[in-house]
Backbone as a printed PyTorch tensor [residue, N CA C, xyz], in Angstrom:
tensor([[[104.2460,  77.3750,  92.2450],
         [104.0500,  78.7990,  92.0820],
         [105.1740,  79.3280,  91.2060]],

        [[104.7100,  80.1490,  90.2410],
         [105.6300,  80.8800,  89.0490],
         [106.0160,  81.9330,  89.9150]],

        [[107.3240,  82.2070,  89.7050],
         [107.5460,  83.5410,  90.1130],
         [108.9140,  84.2670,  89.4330]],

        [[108.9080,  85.3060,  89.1180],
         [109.6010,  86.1810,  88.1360],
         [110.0040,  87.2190,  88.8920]],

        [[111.4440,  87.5420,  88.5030],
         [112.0850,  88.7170,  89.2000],
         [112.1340,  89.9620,  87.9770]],

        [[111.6130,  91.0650,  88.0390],
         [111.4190,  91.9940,  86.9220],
         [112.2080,  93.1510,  87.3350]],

        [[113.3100,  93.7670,  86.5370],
         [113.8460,  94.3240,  86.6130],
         [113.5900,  95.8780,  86.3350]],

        [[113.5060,  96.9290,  87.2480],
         [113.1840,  98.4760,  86.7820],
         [114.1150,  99.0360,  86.6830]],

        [[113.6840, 100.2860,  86.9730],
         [115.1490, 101.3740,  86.7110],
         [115.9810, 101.5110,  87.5830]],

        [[115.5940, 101.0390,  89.0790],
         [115.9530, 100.6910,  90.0110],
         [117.1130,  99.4980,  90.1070]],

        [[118.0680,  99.7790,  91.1140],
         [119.2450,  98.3290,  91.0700],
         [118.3890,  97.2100,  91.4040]],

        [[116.9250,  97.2680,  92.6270],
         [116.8060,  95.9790,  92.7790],
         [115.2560,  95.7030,  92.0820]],

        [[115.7440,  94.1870,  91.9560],
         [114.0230,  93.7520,  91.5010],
         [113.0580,  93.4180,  91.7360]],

        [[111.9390,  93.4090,  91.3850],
         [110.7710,  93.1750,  91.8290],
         [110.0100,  91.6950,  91.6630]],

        [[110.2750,  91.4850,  92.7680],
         [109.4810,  89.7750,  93.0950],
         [107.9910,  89.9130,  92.5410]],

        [[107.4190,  89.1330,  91.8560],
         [105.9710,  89.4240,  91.1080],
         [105.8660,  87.4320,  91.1480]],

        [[104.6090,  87.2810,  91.9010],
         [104.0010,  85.8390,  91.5540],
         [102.8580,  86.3310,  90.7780]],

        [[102.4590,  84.9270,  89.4960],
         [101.6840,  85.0570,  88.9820],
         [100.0910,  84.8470,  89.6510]],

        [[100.5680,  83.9150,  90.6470],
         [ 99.9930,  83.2770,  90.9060],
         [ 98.8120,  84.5700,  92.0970]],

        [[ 99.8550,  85.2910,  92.4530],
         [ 99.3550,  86.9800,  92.7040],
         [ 98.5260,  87.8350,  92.3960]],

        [[ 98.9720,  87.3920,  90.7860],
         [ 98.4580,  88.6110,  89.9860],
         [ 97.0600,  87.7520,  89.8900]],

        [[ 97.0940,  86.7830,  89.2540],
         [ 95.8850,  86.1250,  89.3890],
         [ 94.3700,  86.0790,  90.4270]],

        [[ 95.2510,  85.3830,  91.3200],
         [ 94.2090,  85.8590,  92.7960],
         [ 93.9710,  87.5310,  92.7370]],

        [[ 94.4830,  88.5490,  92.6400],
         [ 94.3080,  89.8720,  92.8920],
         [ 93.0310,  90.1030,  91.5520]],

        [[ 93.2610,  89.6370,  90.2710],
         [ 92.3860,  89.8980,  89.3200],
         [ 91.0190,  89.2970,  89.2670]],

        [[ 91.0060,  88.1630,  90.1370],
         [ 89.7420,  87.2710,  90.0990],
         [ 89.1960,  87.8880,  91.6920]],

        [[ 89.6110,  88.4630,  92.5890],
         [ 88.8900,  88.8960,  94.1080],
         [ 88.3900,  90.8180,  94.1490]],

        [[ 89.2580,  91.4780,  92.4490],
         [ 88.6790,  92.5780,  92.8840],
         [ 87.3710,  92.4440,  92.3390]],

        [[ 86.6850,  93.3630,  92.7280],
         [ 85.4240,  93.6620,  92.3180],
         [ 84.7110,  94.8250,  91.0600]],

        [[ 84.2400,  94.3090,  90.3340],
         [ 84.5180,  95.9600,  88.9480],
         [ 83.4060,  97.1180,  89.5390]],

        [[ 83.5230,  98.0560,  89.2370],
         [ 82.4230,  99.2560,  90.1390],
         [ 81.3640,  99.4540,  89.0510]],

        [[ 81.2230,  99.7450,  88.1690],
         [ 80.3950, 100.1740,  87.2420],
         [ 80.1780,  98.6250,  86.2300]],

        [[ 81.3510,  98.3990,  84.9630],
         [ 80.5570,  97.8090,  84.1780],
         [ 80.0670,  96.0110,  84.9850]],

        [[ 79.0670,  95.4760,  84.6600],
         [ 78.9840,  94.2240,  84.9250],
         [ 79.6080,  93.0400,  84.3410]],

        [[ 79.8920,  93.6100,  83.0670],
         [ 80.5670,  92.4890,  82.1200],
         [ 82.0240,  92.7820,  81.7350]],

        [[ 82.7440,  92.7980,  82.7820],
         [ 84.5920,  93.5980,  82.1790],
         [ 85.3500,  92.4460,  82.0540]],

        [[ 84.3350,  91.3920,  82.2250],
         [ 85.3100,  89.9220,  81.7830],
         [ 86.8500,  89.9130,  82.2800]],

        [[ 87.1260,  90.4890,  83.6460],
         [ 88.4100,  90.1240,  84.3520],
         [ 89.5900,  90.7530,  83.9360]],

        [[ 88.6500,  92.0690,  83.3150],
         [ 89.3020,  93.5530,  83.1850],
         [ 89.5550,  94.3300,  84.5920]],

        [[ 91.0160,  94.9110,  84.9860],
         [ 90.8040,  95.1830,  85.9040],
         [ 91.6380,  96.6670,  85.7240]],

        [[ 91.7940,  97.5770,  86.5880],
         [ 92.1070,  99.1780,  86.3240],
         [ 93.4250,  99.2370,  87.3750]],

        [[ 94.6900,  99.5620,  86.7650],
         [ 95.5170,  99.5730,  87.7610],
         [ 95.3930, 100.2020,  89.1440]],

        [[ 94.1100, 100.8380,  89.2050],
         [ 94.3650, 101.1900,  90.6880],
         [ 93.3840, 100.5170,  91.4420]],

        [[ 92.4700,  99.8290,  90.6740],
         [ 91.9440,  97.7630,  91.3020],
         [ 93.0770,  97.1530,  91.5960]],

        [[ 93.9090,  97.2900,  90.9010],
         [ 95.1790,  96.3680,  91.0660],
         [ 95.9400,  96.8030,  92.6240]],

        [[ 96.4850,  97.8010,  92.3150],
         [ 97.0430,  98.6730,  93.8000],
         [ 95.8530,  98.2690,  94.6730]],

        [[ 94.4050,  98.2300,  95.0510],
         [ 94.0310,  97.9310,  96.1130],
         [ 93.7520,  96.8080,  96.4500]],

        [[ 93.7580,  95.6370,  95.3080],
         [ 93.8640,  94.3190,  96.1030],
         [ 95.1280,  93.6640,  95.9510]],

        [[ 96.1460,  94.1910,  95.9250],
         [ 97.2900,  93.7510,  96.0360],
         [ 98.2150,  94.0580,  97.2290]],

        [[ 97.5610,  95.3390,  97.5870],
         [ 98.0110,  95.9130,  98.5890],
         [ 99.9990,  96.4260,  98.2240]],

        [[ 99.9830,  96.8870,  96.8380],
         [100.9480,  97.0540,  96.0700],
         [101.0560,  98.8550,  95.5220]],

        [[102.5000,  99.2960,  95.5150],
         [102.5930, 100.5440,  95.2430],
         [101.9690, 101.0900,  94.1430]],

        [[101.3070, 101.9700,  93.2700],
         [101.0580, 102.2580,  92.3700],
         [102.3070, 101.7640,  91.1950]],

        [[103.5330, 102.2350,  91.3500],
         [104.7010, 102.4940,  90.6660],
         [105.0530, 101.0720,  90.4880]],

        [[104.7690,  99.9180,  91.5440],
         [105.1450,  98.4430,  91.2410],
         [103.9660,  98.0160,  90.2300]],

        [[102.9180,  98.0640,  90.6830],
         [102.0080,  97.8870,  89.6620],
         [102.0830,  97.6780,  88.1960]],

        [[102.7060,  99.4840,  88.1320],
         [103.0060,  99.5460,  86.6980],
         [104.1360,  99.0950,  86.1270]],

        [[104.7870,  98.8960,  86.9450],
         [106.2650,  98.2260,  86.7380],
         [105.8960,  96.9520,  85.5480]],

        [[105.0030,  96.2150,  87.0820],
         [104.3580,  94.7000,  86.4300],
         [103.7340,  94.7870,  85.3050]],

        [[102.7970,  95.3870,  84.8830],
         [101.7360,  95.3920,  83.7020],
         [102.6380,  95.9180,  82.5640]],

        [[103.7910,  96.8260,  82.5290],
         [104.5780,  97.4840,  82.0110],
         [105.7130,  95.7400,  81.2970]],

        [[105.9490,  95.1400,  82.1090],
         [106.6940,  93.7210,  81.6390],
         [105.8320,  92.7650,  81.0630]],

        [[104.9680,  92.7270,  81.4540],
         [103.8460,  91.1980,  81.2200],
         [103.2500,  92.5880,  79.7670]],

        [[103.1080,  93.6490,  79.0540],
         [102.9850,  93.8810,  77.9510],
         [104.3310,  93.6910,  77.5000]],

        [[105.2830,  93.9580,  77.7700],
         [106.5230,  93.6560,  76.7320],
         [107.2590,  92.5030,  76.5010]],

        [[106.2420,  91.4960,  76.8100],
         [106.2590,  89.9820,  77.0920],
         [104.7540,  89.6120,  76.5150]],

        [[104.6110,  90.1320,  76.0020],
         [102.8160,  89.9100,  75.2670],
         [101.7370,  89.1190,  75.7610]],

        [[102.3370,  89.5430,  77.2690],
         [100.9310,  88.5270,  78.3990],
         [ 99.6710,  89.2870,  78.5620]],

        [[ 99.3020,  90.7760,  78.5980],
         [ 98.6980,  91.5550,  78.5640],
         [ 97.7950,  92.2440,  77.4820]],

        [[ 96.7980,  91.6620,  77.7500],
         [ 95.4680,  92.5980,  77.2370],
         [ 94.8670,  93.6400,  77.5070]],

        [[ 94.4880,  94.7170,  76.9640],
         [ 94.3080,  96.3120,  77.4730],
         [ 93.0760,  96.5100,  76.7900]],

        [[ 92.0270,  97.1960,  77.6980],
         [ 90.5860,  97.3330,  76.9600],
         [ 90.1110,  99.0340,  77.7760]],

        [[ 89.6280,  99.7020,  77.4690],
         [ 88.9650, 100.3020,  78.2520],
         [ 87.3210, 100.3970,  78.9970]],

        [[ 87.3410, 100.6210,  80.2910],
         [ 86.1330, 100.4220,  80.9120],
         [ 85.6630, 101.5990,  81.7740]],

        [[ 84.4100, 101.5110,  81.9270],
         [ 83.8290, 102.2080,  82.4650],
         [ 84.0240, 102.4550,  84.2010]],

        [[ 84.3300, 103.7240,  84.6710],
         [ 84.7400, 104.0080,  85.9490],
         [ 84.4000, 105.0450,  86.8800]],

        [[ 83.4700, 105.0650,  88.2550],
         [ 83.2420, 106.4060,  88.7250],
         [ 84.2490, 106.5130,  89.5330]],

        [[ 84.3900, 108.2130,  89.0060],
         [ 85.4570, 108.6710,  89.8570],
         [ 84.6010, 109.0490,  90.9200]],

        [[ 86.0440, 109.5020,  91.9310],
         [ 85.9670, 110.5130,  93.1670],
         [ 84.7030, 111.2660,  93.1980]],

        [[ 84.5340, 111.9860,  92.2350],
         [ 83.5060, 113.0040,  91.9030],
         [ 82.0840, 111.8890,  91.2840]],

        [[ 82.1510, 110.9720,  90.9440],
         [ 81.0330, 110.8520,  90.6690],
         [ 81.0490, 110.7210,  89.1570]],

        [[ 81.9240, 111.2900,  88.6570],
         [ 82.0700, 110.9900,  86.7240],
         [ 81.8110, 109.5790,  86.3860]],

        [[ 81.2180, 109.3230,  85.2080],
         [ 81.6440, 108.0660,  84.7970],
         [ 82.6530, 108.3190,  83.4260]],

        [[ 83.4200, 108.0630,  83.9440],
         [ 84.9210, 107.7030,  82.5630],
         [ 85.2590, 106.4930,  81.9330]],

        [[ 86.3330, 106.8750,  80.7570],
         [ 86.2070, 105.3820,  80.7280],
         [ 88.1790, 105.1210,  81.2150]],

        [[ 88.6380, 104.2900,  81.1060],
         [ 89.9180, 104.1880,  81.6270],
         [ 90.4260, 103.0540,  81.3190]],

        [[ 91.6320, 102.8060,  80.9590],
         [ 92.3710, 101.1570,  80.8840],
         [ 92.3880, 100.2010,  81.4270]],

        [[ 91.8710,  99.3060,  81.0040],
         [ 91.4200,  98.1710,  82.2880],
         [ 92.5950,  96.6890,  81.4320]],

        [[ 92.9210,  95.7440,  82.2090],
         [ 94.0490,  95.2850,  82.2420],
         [ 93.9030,  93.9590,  82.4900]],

        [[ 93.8540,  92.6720,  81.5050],
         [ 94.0910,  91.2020,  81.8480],
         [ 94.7860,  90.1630,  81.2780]],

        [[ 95.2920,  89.7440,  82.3780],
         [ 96.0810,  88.6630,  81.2130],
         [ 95.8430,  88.0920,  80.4100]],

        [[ 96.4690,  87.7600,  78.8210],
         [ 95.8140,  87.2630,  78.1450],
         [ 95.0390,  85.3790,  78.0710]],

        [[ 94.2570,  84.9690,  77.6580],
         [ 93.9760,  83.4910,  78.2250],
         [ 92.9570,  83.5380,  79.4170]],

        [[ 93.0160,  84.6990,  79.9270],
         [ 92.1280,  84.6390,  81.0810],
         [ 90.5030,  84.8670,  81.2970]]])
């Protein structure tokens, strides 16, 4: 298991397995489009990670400034019922 300590603005760091991020991207489920090819929406991320919003972005925020990250936008119903579209998020290779 890979695992990386990522540093925020914060003194301490954030323990992140890939091996995490992985399992969390392949078990959520997409709501709307059928084909998001393992696109996932940071707040898919926050619920199968069972992870803060703010760590989340921490993570996706390093793995782009490390050019692991692919960014697409996808289709999403909100709260209300909208369909939007919104940033959806995968590692690259995947």
């Amino acid at each position: 298991m890979v695992r990386q300590t990522i540093q925020a603005d914060s003194e301490e760091g954030l323990d992140i397995s890939e091996n995490e991020l992985i399992r969390a991207l392949a078990e959520a489920q997409p709501v709307i489009d059928e084909n998001r090819e393992g696109f996932l929406t940071a707040r898919e991320m926050v619920q199968a990670l069972d992870w803060s919003a703010w760590r989340v972005k921490a993570h996706l925020h390093e793995l782009h400034d490390q050019g692991q990250l692919e960014t697409r936008k996808v289709q999403y119903q909100d709260i209300a019922g909208r369909v939007t579209r919104v940033p959806a998020y995968r590692l690259k290779g995947s």
